[in-house]
N, C-alpha and C positions, 0 to 999 in steps of 0.2 A: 504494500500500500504506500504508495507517494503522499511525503509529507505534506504539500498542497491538499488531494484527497482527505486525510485525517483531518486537516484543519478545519475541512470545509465540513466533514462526518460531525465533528464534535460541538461549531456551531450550530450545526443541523438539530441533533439532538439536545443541547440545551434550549437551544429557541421554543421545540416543542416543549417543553416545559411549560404546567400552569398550576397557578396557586388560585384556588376560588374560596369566595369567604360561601361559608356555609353556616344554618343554623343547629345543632343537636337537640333545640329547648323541645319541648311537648308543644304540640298546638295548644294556643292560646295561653300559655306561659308569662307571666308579668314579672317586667324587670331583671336583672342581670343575675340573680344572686340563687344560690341552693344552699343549703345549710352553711355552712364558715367558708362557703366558698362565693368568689364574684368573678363569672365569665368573665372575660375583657375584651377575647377573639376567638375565632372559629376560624380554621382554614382548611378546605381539602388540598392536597398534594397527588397531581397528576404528573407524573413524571415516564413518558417510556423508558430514556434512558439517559444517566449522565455520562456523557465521557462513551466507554464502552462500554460500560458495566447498567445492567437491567436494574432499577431502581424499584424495588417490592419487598416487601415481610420485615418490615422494620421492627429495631425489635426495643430498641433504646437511644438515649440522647446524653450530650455532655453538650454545657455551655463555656465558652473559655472569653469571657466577658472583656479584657483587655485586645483582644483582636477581633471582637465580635464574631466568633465562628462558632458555628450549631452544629456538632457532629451528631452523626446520623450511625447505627449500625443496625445490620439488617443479618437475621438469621443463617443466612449463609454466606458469612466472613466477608460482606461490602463493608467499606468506611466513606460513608459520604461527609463531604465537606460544604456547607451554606454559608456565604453573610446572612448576618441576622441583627435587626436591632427593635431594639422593644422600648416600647413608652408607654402611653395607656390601650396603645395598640400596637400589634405587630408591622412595625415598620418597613421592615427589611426583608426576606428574604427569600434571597436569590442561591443558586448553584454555584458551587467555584471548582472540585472538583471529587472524584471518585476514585478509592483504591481498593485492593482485592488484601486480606490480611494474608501475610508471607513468612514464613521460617526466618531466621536470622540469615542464612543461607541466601535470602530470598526467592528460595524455592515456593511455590504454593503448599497452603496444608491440602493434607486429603479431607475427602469429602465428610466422612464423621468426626475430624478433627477441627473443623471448623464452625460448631454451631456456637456462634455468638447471641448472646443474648441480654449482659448486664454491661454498661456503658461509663465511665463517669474522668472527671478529673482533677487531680490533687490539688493542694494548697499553692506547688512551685509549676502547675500548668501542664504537669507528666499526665496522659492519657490512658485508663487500663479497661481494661476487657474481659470479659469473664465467661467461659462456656458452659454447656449443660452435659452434652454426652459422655463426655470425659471432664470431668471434674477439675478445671484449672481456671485461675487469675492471671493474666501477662499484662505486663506493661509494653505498651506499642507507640511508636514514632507516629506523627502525624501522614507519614503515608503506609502505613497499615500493617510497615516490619516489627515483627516479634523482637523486642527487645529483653528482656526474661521473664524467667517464670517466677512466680512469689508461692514458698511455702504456706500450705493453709492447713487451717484447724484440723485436728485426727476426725471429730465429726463430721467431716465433711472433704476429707482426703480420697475417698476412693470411691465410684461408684457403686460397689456392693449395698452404699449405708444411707442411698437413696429409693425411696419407693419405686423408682423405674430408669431406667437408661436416658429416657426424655423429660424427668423430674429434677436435673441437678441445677446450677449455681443459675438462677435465673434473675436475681437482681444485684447491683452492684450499685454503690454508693460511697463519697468522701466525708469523714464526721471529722470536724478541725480538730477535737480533743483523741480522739479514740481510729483517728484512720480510715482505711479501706474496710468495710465492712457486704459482708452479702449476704443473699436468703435463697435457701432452695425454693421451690415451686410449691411444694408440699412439703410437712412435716415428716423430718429421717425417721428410717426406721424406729431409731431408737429413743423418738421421742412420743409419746401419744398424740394420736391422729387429731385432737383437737385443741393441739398446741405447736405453735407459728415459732420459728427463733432466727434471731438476726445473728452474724458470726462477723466480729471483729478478728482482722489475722495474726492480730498480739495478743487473743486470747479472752479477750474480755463478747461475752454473750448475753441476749435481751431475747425473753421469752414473753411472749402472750399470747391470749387465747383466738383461736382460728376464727375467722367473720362466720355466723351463722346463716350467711348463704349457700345455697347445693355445693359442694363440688370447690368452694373458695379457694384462689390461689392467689398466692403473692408475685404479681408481674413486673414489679419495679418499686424502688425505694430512693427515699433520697434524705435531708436533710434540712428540717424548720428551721427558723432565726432562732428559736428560744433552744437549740439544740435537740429537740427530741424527734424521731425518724417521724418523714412521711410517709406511709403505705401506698400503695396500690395494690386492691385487689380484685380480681376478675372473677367471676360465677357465670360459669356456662357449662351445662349438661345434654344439650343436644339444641339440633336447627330448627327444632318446633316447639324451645323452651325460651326462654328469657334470658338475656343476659345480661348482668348486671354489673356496674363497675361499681367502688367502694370505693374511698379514702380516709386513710385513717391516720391518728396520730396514735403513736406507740409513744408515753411519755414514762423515759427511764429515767429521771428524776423520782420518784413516786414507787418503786419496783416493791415487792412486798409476799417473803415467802417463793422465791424463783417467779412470780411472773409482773409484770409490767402493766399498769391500767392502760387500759385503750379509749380513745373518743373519738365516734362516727363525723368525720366533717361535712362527709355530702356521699348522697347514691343513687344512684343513675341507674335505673332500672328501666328498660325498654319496655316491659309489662306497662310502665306510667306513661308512655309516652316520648321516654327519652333516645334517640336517634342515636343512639352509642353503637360502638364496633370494639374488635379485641382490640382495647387498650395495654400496651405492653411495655411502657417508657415514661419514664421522667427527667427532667433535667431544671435545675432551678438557674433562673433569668436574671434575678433580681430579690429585691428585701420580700421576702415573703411570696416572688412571683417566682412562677413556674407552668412551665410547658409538658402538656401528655401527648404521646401518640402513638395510632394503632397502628395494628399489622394486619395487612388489607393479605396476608396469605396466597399473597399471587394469585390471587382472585377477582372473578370480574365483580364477584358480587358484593366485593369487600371494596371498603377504603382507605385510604391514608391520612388520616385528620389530623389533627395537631389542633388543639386546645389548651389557650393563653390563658391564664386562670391566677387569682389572688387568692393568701389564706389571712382570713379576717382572724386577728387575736379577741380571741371571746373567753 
């Protein structure tokens, strides 16, 4: 392929690109606000392709505020790159570029060694990544090279000591006092099934009790201004059921007797009316702001939303 051709391929495919503001509220819904939460923005993400790389199954987000870029990772080892800038609305953003995650080597991973699915980045701007089949955290370059692997908790070291091959390290999150922190999908084995636990990789752990919806699972995590973990969690049992998105705070201040109090911010239940899709990401924007967004599954029938959202202190 002549470098002129690629040039012209890559404006080609970014040009298709479109961002449409869209509503998820229920018909006839008043005002911005669902429990401690206030919508700000709604946008779908149509994208065929950036760069070369098929833009679908997102699975998480990092915001890196100082150069205004929104990473993007998608289930099967893309690293998308956005400008992004946010105010009371989402300002900004556009495509800048796409990479596939790579061995130090920069060989490609294989194809079950690359299911990406937790996103986030540290205090000094390092980038890391976390996958599900194989039970590993890496730190990655902004173009998508494995840089190393980080030792983790024996709870959560091997896939034996997860409920299923596709249950492991599904959220990933930076806490300023306590670090790199993540959550399986489901409770390990080796905890009861109706108890949730977050895993710091120095050792320190935050347990509470599972959302009492069907089937709850924790699809992304991040971190409040008051320091206590944001949740995300997802309830879906099949295509002719409900599905329902949660947000929660898990507030480890307050922990008592190994578990952690919880309080429901906002829930999105499609039964109500709510226009919600598998939300699978978080990434915080700003003082108390943050962005979610789903994973449209390579699917026609899905989509890519991203929802700009405040958490009110109550």
């Amino acid at each position: 392929m002549g470098r002129s051709f690629f040039l012209l391929f890559l404006l080609f495919s970014v040009l298709r690109a479109e961002v449409y503001s869209v509503d998820i509220h229920p018909s006839g819904w008043k005002g911005d606000r669902v429990g401690a939460l206030r919508i700000l923005d709604q946008k779908e993400l149509v994208f065929d392709r950036i760069g070369r790389r098929r833009f679908a199954e997102i699975s998480d987000l990092a915001f890196l505020k100082k150069r205004h870029w929104l990473f993007m990772i998608s289930d099967e080892g893309k690293l998308f790159r956005f400008r992004a800038r946010f105010g009371e609305k989402i300002r900004e953003l556009s495509p800048l570029d796409a990479a596939t995650l790579r061995k130090k080597s920069g060989k490609k991973l294989k194809k079950w060694r690359r299911d990406s699915e937790g996103l986030t980045i540290d205090g000094k701007g390092r980038l890391y990544v976390s996958f599900e089949e194989k039970p590993r955290i890496a730190r990655i370059g902004y173009d998508g090279r494995i840089v190393r692997y980080l030792r983790l908790p024996r709870a959560i070291a091997k896939m034996g000591r997860f409920r299923s091959k596709n249950k492991g390290l599904e959220a990933l999150a930076w806490h300023p006092k306590y670090g790199l922190v993540t959550a399986a999908e489901y409770p390990v084995k080796a905890s009861r099934k109706g108890v949730q636990t977050l895993y710091a990789l120095s050792g320190k752990r935050w347990s509470f009790r599972r959302d009492t919806a069907p089937k709850s699972a924790i699809t992304a995590l991040e971190v409040l201004d008051n320091g206590n973990f944001l949740v995300l969690e997802r309830s879906f049992t099949g295509v002719l059921d409900p599905i329902v998105i949660t947000l929660r705070e898990v507030q480890i201040g307050r922990c008592r007797q190994g578990l952690c109090p919880v309080k429901v911010l906002a829930r999105l239940d499609s039964s109500k009316g709510w226009a919600v899709d598998n939300f699978e990401g978080l990434a915080r924007v700003g003082p108390n702001r943050f962005v979610m967004v789903s994973d449209d599954n390579d699917n026609f029938y899905q989509k890519t939303l991203l929802i700009y959202f405040e958490v009110s202190e109550r």
